[in-house]
PQR file of N, CA, C, O and H, with PARSE charges and radii, in Angstrom:
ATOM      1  N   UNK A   1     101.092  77.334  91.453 -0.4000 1.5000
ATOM      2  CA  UNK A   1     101.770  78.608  91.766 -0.0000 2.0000
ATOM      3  C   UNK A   1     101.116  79.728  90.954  0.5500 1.7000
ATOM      4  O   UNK A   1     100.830  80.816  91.454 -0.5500 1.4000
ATOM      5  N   UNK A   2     100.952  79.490  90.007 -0.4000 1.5000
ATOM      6  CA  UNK A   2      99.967  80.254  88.871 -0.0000 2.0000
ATOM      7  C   UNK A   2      98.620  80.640  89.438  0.5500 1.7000
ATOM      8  O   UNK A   2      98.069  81.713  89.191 -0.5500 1.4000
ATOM      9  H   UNK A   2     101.184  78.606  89.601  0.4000 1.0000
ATOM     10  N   UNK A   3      98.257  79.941  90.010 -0.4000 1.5000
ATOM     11  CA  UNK A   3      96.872  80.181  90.621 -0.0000 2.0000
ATOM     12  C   UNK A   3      97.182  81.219  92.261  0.5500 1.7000
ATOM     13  O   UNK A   3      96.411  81.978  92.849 -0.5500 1.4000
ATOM     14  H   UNK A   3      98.704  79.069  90.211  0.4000 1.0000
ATOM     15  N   UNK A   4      97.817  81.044  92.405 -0.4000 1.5000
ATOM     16  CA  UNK A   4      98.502  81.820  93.814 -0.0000 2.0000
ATOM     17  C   UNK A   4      98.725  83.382  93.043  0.5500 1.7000
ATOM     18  O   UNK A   4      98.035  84.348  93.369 -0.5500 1.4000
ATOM     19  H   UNK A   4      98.444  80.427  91.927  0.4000 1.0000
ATOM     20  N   UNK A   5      99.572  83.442  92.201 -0.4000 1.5000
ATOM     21  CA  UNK A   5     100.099  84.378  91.596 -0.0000 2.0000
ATOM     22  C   UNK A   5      98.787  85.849  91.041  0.5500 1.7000
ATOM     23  O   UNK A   5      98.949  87.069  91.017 -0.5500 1.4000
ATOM     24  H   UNK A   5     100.132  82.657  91.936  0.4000 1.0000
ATOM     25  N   UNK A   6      97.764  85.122  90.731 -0.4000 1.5000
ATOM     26  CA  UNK A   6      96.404  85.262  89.643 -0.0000 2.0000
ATOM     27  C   UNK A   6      95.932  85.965  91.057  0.5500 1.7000
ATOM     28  O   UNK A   6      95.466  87.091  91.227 -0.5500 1.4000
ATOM     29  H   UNK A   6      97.633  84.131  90.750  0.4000 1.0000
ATOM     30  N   UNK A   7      96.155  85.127  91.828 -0.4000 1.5000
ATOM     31  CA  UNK A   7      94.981  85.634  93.100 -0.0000 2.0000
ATOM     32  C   UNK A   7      95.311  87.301  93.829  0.5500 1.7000
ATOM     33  O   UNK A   7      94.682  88.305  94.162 -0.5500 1.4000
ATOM     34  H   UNK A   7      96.534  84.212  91.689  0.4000 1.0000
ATOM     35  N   UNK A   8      97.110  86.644  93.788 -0.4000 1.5000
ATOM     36  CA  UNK A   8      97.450  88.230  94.221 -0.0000 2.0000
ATOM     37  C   UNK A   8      97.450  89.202  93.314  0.5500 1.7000
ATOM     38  O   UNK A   8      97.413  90.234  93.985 -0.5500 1.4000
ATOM     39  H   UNK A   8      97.621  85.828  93.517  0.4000 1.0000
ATOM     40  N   UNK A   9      97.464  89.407  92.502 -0.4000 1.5000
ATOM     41  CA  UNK A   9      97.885  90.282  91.510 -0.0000 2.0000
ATOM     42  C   UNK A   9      95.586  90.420  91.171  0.5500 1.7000
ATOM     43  O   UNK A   9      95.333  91.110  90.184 -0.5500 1.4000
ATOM     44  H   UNK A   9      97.494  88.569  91.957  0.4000 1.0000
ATOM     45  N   UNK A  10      95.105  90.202  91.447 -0.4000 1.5000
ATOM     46  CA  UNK A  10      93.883  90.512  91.231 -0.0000 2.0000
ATOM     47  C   UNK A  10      93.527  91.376  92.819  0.5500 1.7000
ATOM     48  O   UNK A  10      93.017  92.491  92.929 -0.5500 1.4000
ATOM     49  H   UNK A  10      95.311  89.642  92.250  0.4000 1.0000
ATOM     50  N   UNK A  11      93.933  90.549  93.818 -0.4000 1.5000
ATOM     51  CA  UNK A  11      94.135  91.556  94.984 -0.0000 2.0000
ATOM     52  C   UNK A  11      94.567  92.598  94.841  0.5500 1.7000
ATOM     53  O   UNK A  11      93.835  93.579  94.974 -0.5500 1.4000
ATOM     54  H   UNK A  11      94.347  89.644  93.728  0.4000 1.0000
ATOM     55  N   UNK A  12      96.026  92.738  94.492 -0.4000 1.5000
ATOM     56  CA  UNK A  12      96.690  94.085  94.085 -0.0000 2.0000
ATOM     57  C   UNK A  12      95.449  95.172  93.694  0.5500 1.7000
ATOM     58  O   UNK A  12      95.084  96.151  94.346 -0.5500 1.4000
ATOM     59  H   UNK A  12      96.621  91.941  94.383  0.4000 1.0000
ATOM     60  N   UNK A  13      94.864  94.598  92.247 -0.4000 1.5000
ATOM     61  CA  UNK A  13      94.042  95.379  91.459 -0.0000 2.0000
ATOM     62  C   UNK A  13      92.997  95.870  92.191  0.5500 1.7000
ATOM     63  O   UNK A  13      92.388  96.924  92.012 -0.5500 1.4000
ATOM     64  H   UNK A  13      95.161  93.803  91.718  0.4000 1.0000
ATOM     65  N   UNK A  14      92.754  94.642  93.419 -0.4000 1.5000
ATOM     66  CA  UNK A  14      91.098  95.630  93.841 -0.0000 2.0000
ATOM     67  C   UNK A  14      91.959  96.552  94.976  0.5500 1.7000
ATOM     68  O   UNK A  14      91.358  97.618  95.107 -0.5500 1.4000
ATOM     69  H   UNK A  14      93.248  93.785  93.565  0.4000 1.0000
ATOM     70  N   UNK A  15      92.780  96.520  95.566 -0.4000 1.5000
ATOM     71  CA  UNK A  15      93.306  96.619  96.496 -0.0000 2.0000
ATOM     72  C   UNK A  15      93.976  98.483  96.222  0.5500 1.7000
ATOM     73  O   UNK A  15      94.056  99.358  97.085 -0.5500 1.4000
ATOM     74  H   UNK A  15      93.268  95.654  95.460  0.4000 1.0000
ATOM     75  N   UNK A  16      94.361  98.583  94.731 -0.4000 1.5000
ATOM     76  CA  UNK A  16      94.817  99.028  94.416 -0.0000 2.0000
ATOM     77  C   UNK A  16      93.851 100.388  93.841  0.5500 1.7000
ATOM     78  O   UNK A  16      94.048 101.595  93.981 -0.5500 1.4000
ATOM     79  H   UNK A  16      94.296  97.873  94.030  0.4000 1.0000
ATOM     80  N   UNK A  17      92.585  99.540  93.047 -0.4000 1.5000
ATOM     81  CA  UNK A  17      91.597 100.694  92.844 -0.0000 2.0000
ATOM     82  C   UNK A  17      90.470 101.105  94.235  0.5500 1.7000
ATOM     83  O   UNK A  17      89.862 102.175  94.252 -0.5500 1.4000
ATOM     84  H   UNK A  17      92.425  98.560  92.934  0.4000 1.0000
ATOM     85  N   UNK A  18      90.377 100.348  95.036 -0.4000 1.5000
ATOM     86  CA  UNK A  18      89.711 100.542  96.353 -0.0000 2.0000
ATOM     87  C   UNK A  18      90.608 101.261  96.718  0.5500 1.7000
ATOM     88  O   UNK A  18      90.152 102.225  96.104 -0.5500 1.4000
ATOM     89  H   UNK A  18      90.871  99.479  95.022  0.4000 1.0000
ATOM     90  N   UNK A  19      91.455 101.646  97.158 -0.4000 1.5000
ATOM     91  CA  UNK A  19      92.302 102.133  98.150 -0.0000 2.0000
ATOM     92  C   UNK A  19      93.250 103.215  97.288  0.5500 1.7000
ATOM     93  O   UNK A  19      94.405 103.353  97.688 -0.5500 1.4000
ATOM     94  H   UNK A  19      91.826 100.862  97.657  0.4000 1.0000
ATOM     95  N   UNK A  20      92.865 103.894  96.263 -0.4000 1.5000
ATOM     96  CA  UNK A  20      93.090 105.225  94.965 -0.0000 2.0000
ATOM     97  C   UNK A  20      92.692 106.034  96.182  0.5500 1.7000
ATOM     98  O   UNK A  20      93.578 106.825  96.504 -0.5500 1.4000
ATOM     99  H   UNK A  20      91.926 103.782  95.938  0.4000 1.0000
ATOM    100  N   UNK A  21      91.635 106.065  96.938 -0.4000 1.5000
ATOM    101  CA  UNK A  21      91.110 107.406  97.339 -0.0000 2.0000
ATOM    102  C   UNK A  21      91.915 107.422  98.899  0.5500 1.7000
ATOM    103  O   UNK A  21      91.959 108.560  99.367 -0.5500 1.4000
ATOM    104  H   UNK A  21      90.915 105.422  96.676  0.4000 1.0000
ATOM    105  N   UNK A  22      92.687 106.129  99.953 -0.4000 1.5000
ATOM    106  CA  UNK A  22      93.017 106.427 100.384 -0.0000 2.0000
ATOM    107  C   UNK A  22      94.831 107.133 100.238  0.5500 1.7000
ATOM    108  O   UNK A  22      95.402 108.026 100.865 -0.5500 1.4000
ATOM    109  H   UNK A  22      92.652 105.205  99.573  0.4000 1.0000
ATOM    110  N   UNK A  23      95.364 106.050  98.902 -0.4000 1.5000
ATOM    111  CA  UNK A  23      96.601 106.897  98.452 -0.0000 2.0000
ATOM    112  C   UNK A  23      96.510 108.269  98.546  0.5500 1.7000
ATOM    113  O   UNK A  23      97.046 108.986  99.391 -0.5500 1.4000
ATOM    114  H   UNK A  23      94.900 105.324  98.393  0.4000 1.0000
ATOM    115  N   UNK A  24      95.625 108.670  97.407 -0.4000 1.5000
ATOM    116  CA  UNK A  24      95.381 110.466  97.240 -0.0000 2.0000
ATOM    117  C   UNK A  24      95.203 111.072  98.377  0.5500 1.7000
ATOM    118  O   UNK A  24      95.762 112.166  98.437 -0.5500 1.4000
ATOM    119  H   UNK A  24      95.189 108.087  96.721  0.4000 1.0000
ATOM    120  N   UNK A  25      94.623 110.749  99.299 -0.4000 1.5000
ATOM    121  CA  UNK A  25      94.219 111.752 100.639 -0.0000 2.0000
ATOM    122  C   UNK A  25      95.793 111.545 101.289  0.5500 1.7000
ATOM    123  O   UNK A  25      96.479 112.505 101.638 -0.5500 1.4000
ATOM    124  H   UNK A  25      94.168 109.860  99.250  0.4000 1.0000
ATOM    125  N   UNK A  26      96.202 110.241 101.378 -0.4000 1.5000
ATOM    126  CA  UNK A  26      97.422 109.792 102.137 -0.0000 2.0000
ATOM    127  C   UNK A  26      98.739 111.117 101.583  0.5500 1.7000
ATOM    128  O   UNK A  26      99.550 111.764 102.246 -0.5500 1.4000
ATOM    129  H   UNK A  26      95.645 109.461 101.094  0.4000 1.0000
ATOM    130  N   UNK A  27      98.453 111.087 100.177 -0.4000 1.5000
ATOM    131  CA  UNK A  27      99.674 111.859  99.686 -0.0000 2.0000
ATOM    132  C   UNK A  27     100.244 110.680  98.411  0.5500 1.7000
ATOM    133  O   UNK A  27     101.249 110.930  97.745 -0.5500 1.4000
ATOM    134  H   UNK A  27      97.794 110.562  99.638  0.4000 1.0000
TER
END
């Protein structure tokens, strides 16, 4: 479950700094 957990939460992160520039434009 730990390893499940690691995976998303590293998704989040790229997910999260990739997609900064569509938040900001989004609003």
């Amino acid at each position: 479950v730990g390893d499940i957990k690691d995976n998303l939460n590293l998704l989040y992160y790229l997910a999260r700094f990739r997609g900064i520039g569509d938040i900001m434009l989004s609003g």
